[in-house]
LOKE-594651 format. One line per 8 residues: number of its first residue (from 1); their letters; for each residue x, y, z of N, C-alpha, C. Coordinates in pm, whole numbers, plus 50000, padded with zeros to 5 digits. Atoms other than C-alpha are relative to their C-alpha. Example, Ala and Ser with C-alpha at 12.3 -4.5 7.8 and 13.67 -1.06 7.14 Angstrom:
<volums>
1> AS> 50089/49881/50000/51230/49550/50780/50090/50120/50000 ~ 49918/49881/49994/51367/49894/50714/49923/50109/50073;
</volums>
This chain:
<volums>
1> XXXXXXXX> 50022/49895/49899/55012/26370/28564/49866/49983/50068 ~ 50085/50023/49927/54671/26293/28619/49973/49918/50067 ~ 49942/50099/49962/54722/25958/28717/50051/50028/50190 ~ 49938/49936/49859/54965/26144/28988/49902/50082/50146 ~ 50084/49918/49947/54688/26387/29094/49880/49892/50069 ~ 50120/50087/49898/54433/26090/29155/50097/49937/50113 ~ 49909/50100/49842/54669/25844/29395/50026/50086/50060 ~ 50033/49959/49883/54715/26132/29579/49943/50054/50038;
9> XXXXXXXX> 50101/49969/49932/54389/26253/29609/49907/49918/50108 ~ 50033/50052/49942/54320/25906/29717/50056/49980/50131 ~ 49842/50012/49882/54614/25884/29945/49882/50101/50112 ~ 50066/49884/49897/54472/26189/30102/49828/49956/50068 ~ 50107/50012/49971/54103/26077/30111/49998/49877/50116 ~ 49990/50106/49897/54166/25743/30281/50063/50036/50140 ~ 49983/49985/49908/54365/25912/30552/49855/50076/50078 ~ 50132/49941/49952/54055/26161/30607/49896/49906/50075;
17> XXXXXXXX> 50105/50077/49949/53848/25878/30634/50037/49917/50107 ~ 49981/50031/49857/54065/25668/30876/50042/50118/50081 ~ 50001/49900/49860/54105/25986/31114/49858/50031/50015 ~ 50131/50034/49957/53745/25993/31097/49946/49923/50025 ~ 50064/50070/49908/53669/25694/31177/50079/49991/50153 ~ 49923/50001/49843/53960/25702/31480/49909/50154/50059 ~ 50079/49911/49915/53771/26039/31601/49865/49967/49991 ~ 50114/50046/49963/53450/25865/31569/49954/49866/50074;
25> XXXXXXXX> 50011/50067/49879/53533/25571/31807/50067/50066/50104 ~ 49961/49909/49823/53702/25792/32042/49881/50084/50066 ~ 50147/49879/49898/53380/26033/32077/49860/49879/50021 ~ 50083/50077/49918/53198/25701/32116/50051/49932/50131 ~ 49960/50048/49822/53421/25556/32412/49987/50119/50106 ~ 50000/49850/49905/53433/25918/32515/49850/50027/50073 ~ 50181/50011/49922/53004/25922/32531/49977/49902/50060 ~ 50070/50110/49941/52981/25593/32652/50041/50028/50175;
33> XXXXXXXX> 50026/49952/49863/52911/25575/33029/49926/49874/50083 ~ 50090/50092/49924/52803/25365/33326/49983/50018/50099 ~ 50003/49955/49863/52658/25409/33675/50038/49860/50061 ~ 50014/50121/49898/52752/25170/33958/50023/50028/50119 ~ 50001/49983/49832/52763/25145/34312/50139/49914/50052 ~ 49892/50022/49956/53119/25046/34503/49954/50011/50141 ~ 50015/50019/49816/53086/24906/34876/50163/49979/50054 ~ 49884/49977/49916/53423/24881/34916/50105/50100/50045;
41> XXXXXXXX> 49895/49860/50001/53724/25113/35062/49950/50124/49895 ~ 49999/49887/50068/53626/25434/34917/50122/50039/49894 ~ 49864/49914/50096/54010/25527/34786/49976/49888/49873 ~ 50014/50064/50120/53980/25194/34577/49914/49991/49909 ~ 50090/49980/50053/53637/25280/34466/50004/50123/49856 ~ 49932/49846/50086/53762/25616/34303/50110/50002/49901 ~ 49868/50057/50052/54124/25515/34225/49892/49888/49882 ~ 50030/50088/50079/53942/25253/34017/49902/50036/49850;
49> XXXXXXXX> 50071/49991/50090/53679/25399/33821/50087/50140/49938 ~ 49871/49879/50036/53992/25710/33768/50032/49930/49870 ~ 49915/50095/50067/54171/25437/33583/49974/49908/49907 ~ 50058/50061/50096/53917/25261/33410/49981/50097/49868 ~ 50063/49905/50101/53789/25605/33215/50120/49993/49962 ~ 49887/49956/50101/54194/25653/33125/49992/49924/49902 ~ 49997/50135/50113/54194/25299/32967/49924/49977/49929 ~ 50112/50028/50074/53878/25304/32804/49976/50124/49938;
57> XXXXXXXX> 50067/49888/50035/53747/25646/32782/49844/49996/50037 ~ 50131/50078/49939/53447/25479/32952/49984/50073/50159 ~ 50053/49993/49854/53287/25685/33240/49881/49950/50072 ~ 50092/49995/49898/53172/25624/33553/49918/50039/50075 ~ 50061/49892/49907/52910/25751/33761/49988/49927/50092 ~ 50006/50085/49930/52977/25586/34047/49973/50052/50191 ~ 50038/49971/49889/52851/25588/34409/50031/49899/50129 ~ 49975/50066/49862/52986/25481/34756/49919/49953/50067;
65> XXXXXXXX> 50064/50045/49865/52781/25296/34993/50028/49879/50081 ~ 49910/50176/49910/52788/24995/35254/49903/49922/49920 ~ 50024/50105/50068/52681/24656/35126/49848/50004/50009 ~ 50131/50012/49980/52341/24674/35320/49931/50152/49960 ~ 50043/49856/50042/52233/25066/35194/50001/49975/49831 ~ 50060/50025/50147/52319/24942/34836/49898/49911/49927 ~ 50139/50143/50033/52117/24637/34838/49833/50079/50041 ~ 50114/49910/50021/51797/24883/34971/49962/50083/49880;
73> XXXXXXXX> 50031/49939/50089/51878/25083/34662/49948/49937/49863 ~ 50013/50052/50113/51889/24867/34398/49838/49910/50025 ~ 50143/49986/50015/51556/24743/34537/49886/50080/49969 ~ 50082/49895/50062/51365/25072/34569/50036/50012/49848 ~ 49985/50038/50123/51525/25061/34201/49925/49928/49920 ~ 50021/50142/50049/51383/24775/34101/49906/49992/49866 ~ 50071/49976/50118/51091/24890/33863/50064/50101/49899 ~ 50006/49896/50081/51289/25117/33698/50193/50026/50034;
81> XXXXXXXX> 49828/50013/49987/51693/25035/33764/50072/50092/49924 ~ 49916/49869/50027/51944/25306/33744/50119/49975/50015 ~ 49869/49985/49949/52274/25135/33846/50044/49867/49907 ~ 49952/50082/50093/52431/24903/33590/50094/49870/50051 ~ 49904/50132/49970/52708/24705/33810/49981/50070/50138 ~ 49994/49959/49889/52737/24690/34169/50128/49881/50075 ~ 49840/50109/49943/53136/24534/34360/50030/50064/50074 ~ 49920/49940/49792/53301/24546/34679/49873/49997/50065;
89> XXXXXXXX> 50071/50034/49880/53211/24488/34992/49929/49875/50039 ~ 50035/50130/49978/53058/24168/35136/49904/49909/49968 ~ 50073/50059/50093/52920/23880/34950/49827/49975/50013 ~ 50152/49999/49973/52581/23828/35126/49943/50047/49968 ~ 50083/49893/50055/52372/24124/35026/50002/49954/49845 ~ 50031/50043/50129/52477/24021/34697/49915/49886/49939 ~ 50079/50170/50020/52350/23648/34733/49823/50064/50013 ~ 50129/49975/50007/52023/23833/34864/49965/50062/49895;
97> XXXXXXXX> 50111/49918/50117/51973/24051/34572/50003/49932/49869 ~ 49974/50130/50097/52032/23740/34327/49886/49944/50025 ~ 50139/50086/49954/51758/23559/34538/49878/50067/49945 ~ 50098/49922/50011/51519/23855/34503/49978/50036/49833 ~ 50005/49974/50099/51591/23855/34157/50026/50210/49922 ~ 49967/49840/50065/51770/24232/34080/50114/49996/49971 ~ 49928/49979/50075/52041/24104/33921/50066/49877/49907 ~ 49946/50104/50145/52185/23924/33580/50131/49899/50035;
105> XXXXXXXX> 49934/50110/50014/52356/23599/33557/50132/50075/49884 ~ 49889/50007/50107/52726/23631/33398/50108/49953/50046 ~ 49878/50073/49962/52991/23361/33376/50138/50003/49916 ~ 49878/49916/50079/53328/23526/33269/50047/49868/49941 ~ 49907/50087/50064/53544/23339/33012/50135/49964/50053 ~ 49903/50019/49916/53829/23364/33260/49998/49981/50134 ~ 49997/50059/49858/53750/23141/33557/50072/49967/50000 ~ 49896/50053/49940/54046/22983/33520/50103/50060/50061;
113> XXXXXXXX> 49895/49906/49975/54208/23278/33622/50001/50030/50125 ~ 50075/49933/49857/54030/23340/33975/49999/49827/50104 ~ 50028/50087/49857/54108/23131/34301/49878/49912/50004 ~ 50117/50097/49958/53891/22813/34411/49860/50107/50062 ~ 50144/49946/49932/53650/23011/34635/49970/50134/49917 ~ 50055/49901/50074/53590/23287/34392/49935/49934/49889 ~ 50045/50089/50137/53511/23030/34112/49865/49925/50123 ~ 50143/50029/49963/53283/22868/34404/49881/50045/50006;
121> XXXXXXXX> 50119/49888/50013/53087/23169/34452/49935/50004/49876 ~ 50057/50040/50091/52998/23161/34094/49877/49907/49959 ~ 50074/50104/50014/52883/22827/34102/49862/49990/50092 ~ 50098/49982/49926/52690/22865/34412/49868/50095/49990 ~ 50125/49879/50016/52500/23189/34292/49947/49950/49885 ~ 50052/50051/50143/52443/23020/33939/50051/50106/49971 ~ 49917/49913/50081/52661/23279/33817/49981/50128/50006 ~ 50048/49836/50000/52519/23581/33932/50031/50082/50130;
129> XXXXXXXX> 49890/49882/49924/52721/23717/34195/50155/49927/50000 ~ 49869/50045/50040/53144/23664/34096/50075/50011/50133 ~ 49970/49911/49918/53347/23675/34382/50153/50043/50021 ~ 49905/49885/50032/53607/23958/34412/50116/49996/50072 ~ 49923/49994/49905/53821/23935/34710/49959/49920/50106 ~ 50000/50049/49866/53869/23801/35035/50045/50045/50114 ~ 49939/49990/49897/53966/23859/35398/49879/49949/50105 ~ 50020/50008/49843/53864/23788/35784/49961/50067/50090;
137> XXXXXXXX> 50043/49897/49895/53683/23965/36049/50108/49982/50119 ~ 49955/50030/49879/53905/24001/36361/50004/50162/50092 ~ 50032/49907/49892/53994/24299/36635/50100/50090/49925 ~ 49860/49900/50041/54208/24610/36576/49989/50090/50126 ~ 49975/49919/49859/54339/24803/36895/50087/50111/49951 ~ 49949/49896/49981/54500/25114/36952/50139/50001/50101 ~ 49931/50072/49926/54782/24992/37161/50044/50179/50086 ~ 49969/49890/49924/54879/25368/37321/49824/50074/50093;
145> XXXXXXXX> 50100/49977/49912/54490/25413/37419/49989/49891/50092 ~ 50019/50070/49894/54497/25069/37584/50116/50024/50119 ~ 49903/49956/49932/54790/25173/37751/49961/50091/50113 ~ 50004/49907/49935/54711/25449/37895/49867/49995/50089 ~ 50110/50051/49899/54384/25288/38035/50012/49887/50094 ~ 50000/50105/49929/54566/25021/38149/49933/49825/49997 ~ 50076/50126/50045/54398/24759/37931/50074/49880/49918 ~ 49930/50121/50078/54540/24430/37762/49935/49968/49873;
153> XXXXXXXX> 50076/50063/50115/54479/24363/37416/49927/49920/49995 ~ 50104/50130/49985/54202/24138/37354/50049/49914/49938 ~ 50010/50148/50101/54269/23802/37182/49892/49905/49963 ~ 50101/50141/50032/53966/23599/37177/49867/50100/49983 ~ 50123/49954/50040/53583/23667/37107/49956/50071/50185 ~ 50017/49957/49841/53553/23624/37511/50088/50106/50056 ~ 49903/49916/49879/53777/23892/37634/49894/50110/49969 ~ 50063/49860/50053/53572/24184/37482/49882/49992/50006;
161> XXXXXXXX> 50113/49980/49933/53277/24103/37653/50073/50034/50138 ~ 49949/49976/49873/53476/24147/37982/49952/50179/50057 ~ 50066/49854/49930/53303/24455/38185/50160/50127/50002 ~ 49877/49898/50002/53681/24601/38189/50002/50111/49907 ~ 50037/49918/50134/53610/24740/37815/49888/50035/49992 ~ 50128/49881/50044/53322/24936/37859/50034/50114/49946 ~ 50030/49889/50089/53258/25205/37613/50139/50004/49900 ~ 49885/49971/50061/53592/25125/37454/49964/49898/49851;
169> XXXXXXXX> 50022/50144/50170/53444/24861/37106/49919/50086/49949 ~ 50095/49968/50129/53288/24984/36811/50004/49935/49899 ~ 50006/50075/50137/53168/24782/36543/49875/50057/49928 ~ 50138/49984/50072/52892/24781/36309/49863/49952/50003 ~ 50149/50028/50021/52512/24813/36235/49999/49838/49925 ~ 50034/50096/50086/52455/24454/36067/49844/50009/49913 ~ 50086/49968/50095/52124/24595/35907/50058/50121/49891 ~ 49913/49919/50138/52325/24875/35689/50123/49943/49975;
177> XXXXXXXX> 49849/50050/50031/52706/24717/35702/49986/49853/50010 ~ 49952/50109/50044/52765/24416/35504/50127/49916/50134 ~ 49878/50013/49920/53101/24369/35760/49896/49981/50137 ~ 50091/50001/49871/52800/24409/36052/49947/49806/49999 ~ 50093/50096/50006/52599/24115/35926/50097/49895/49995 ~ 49855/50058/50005/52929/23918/35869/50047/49930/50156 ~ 49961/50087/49856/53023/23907/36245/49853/49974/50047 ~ 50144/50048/49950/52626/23863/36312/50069/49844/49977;
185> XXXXXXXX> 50053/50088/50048/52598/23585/36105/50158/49873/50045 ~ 49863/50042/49998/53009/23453/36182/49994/49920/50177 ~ 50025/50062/49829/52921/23438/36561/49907/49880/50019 ~ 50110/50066/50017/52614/23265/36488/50038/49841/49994 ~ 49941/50109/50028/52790/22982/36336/50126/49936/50096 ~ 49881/50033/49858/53099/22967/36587/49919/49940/50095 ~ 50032/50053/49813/52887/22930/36909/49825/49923/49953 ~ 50168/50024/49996/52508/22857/36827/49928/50099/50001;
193> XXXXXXXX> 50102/49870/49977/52235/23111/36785/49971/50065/50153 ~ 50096/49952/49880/52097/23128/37128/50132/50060/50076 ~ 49905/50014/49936/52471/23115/37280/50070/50142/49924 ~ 49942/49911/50043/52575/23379/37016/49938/50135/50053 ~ 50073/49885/49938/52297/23591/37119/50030/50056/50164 ~ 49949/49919/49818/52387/23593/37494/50135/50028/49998 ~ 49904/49959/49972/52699/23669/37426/50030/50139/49898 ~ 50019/49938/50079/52612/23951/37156/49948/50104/50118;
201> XXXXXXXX> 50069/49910/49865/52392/24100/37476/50134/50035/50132 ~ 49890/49952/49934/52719/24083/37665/50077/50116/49992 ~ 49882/49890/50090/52935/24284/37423/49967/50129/49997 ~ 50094/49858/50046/52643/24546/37371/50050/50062/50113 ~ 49918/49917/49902/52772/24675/37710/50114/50090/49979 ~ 49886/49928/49999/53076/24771/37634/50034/50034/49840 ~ 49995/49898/50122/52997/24918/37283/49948/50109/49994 ~ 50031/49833/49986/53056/25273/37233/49914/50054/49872;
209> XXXXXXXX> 50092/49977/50134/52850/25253/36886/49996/49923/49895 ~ 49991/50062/50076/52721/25080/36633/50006/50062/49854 ~ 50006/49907/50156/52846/25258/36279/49893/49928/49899 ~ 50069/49994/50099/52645/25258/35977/50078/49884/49871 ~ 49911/50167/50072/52957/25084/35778/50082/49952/50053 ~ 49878/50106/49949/53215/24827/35849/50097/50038/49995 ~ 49906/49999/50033/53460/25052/35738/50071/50093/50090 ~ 49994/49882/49886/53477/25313/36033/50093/49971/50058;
217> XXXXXXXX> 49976/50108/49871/53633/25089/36277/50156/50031/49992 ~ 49820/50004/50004/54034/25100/36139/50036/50156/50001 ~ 49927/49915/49974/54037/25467/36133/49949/50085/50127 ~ 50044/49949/49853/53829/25528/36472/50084/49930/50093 ~ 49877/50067/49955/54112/25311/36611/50078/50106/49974 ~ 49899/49908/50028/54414/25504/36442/49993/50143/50024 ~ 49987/49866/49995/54254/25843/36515/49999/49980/50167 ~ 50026/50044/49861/54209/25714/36909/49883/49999/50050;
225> XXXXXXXX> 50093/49952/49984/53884/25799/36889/49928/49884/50109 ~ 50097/50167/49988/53791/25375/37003/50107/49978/50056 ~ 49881/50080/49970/54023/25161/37197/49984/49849/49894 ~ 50035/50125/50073/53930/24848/36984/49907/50018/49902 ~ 50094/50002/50092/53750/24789/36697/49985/49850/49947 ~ 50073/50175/50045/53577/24461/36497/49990/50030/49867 ~ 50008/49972/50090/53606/24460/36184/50112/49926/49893 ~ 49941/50070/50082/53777/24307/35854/50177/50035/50066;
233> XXXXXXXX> 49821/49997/49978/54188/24265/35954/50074/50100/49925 ~ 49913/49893/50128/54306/24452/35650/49977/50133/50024 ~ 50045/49832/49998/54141/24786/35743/50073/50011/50085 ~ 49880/50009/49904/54347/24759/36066/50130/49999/49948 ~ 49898/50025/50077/54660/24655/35868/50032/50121/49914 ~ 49969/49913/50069/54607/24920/35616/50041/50085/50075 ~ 49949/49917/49892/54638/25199/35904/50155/49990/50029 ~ 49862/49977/49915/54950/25075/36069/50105/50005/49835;
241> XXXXXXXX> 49879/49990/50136/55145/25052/35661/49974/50137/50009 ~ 50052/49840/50016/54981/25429/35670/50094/50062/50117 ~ 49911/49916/49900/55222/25525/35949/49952/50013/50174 ~ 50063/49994/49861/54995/25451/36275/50024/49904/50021 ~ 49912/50111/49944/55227/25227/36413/49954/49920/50162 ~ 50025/50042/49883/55039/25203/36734/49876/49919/49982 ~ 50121/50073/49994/54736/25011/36578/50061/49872/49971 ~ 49996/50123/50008/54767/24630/36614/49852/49929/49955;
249> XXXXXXXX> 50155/50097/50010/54518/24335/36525/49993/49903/49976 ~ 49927/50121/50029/54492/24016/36516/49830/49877/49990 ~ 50143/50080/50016/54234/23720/36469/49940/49924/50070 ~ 50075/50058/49877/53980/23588/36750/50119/49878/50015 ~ 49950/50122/49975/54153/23290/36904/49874/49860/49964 ~ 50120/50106/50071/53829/23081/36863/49987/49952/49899 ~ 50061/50011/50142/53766/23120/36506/49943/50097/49959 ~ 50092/49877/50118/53615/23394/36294/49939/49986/49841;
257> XXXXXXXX> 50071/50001/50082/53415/23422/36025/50083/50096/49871 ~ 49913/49947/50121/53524/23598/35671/49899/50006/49849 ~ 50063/49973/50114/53391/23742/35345/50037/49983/49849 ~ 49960/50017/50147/53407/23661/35000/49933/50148/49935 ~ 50080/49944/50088/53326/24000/34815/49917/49987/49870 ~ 50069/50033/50066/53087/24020/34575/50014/50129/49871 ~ 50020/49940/50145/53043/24143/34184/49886/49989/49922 ~ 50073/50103/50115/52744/24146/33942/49970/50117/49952;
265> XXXXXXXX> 50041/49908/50116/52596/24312/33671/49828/49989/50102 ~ 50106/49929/49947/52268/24509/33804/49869/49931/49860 ~ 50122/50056/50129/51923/24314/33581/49930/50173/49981 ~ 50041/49840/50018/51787/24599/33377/50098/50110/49988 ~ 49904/49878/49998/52070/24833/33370/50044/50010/49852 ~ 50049/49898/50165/52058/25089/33051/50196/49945/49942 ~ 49918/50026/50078/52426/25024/32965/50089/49886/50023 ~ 49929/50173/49956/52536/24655/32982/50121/49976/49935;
273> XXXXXXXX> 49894/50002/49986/52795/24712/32795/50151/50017/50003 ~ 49917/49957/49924/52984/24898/32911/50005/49965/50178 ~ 49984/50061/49844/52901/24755/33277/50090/49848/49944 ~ 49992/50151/50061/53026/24429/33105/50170/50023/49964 ~ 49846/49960/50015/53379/24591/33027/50052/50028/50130 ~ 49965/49993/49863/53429/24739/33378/49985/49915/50091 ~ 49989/50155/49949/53327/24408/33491/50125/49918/50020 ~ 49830/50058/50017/53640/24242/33335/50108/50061/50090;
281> XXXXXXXX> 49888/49918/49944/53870/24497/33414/50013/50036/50162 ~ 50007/50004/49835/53786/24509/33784/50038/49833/50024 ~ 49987/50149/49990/53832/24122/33791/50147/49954/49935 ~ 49875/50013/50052/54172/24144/33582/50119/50051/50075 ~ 49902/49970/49920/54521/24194/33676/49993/50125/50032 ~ 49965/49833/49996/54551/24619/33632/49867/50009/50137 ~ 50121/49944/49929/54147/24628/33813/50088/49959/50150 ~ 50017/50093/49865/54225/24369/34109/50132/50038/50084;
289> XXXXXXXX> 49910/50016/49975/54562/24529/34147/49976/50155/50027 ~ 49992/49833/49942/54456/24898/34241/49943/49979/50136 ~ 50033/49979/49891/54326/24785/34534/50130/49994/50091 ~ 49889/49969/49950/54648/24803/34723/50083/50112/49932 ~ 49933/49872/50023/54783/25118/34520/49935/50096/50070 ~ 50094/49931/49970/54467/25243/34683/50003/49964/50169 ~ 49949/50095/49841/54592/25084/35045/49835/49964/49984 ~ 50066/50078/49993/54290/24862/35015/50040/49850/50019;
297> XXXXXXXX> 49891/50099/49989/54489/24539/35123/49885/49873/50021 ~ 50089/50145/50060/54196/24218/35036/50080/49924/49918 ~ 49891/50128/50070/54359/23876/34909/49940/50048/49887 ~ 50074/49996/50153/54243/23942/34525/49968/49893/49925 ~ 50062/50091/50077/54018/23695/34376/50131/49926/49842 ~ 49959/50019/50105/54248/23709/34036/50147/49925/50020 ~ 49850/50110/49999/54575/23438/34065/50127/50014/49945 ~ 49902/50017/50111/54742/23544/33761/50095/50087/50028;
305> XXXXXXXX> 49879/49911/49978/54967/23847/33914/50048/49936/50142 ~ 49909/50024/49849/55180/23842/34274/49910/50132/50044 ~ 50046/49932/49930/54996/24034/34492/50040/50090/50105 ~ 49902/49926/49904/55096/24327/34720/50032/49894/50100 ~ 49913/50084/49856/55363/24191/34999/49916/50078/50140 ~ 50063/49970/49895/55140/24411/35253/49838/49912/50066 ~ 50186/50031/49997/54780/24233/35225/50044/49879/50095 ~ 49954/50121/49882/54760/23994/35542/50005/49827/49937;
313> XXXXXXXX> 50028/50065/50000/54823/23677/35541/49888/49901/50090 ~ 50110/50114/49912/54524/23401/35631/50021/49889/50057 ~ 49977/50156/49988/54699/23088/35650/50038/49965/50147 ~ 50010/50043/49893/54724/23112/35999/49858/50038/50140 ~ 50120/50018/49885/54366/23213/36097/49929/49918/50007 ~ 50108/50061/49977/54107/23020/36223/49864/50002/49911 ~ 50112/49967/50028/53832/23050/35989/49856/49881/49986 ~ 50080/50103/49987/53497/22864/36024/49925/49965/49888;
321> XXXXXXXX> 50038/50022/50126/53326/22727/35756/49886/50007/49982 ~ 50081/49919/49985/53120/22953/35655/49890/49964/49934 ~ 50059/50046/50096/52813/22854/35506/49885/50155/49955 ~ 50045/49870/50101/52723/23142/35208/49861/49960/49947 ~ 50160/50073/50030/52408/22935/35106/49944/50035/50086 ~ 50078/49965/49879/52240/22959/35410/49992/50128/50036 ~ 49998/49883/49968/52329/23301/35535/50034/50123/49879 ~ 50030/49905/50139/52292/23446/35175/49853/50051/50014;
329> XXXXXXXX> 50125/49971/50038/51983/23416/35218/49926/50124/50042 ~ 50023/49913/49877/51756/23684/35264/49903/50024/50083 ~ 50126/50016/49883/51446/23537/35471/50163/49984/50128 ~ 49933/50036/49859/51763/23422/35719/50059/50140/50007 ~ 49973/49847/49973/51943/23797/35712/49885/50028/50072 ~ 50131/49890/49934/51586/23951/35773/49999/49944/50129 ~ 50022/50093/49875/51546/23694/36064/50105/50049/50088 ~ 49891/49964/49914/51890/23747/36240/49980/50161/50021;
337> XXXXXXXX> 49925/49862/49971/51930/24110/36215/49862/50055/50073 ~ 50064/49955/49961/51534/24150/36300/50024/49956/50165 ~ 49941/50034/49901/51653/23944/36624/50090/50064/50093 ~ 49883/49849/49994/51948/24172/36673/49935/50112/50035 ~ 50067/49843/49977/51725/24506/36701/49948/49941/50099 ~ 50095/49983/49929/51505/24334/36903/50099/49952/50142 ~ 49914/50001/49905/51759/24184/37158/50103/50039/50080 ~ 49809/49977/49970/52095/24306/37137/49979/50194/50012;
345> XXXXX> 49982/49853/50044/52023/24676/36986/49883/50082/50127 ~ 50092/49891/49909/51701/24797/37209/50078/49966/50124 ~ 49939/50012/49876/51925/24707/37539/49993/50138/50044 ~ 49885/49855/49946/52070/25008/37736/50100/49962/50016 ~ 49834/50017/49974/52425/25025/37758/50032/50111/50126;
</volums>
C-alpha cells in the first residue's frame, strides 16, 4: 500500500513539475520581446509581426518608416541603440548603415534556400545586410484621369518629361524614400549623371510633389488624386488586384532600375535573440509568404515555396545593371541627393 501511495505521489509530482516547467517557458516566450523598424508596405509590416507573436509568443515593438527616416534613426541611435532588427524596403540605406558601421554581420544557415541575388547581397555586404525581396521601379497611371484630360499613357522615361503632364507625376523625396533614391540613383546609371540631371530638371516641371515615401504613389493614383505615379510596379499592381481596375503600369521602355530589399540585425541591440528568431522567420516560407496575404506583391527572396500567382512578373523588363557597391555607398548617396536639392528640388515648378 505504501509502495502504491509513493508511485503515485511521484506520478503526481513529475506532472507538477513538467506543467511547471511548460508554464515557465511559455511566460518566458510570453516576456521575451523585440523592437524593430519595417520600411516596407505597412499591412505586411503588421500582418507580420501579428503572426510572428502567435508562433512564438515573441513580441514586437515595431515601427513603420521609409528606408531613408530609418537609417537617420538608427544613427541618432547609435550611442545607445534601441531597435534590434531593421527589413523592408530598399537595399541601399542598408548598405550605408553597414558602411557606417550600425549594424551586425549574420550569415543564415539557409542560403541555399534564397535566390542568386539575395545570396549576392550577402556576399557583397560581408554578410551584414540579407536580401529580402525584389521588384522594379516603373510608372503607374490612372487610366480614367488620363482620359478625361485627354492624356496617353506614358511608356518611356522620355514621355513624362513632356510639358503635356504638368502637375499630373508624383514621386518621391530620394533623401527620406529609399524608392526616391532608387530612381535617383537608377536614372543616373541609364543615361549618365549630367544627362540624368537635365532630364531630372525636366520632369521637376511637371511634378505635383515630392512624397516623403515611395509608397504614396499606388494609392495617390487609385484614389485619382495623381494622374501618374513612379514608383516600384507592385504597388501599382497591388491596387488594380484591390479592385481599382482603372490603374495600369508598366516598365520604362529604356530600362529601369530595381531594388533588392534589405534585412539585418541592428549592432548593439538589447535582444539579439530574439531579433535572431524573427530574422529567420521573416526570411522563411510562413514570414516571406505574408507578404502577399498582406497584398504586398515583391518576388520573395526565399525559393523553397511557389509564390503568389499575383506578384509581377520581371522577365520581361528591362533592368540595368545595377551597381549596389557603388550606390550603397554613403559618401555617393550624400553626393547625389545633395545634388538633387541643389538642382532639381530648389527649381520652381
Amino acid at each position: 500500500m505504501s509502495e502504491l501511495i509513493f508511485a503515485s505521489w511521484r506520478v503526481s509530482a513529475i506532472a507538477v513539475l513538467s506543467f511547471g516547467l511548460a508554464m515557465a517557458g511559455s511566460a518566458t516566450a510570453q516576456s521575451q520581446q523585440l523592437t524593430a523598424l519595417c520600411s516596407t508596405d505597412q499591412g505586411w509590416c503588421e500582418l507580420a509581426a501579428k503572426e510572428f507573436r502567435a508562433q512564438t509568443g515573441i513580441k514586437v515593438l515595431q515601427v513603420h518608416k521609409a528606408t531613408g527616416e530609418a537609417l537617420a534613426q538608427l544613427r541618432a541611435e547609435s550611442q545607445n541603440p534601441k531597435t534590434d532588427l531593421w527589413w523592408g524596403g530598399t537595399g541601399d540605406p542598408y548598405l550605408q548603415a553597414a558602411e557606417v558601421g550600425l549594424l551586425d554581420a549574420y550569415r543564415p544557415a539557409y542560403l541555399n534556400d534564397l535566390h542568386g541575388w539575395a545570396v549576392r547581397q550577402y556576399a557583397m555586404s560581408e554578410n551584414y545586410v540579407g536580401g529580402f525581396y525584389t521588384s522594379a521601379i516603373g510608372f503607374g497611371w490612372n487610366e480614367d484621369v488620363l482620359r478625361k484630360k485627354k492624356l496617353p499613357a506614358p511608356k518611356c522615361w522620355a514621355d513624362l518629361a513632356d510639358a503635356k503632364y504638368k502637375g499630373e507625376v508624383e514621386t518621391s523625396n530620394p533623401g527620406s524614400s529609399g524608392t526616391g533614391y532608387t530612381i535617383l540613383a537608377g536614372l543616373v546609371q541609364l543615361m549618365g549623371e549630367d544627362a540624368a540631371f537635365d532630364y531630372l530638371k525636366k520632369l521637376h516641371r511637371n511634378v505635383t510633389q515630392y512624397t516623403r515615401s515611395g509608397q504614396a504613389q499606388a494609392k495617390s493614383v487609385a484614389k485619382g488624386e495623381v494622374g501618374i505615379g513612379v514608383s516600384f510596379i507592385f504597388g501599382f499592381e497591388n491596387e488594380r488586384q484591390q479592385g481599382f481596375t482603372m490603374v495600369k503600369s508598366a516598365a520604362p521602355c529604356e530600362g529601369t532600375g530595381y531594388e533588392i530589399g534589405g534585412i539585418a540585425l541592428v549592432k548593439g541591440g538589447r535582444n539579439r535573440e530574439a531579433a535572431r528568431r524573427y530574422y529567420d522567420w521573416l526570411m522563411s516560407p510562413a514570414g516571406q509568404g505574408i507578404g502577399a496575404k498582406a497584398n504586398s506583391l515583391q518576388v520573395p527572396a526565399n525559393k523553397t515555396f511557389t509564390p503568389d500567382a499575383r506578384i509581377p512578373n520581371l522577365d520581361n523588363v528591362r533592368l540595368i545593371k545595377y551597381d549596389f557597391q557603388k550606390y550603397g555607398k554613403a559618401v555617393e548617396r550624400k553626393r547625389l541627393i545633395e545634388r538633387w536639392e541643389r538642382e532639381v528640388n530648389a527649381l520652381p515648378r
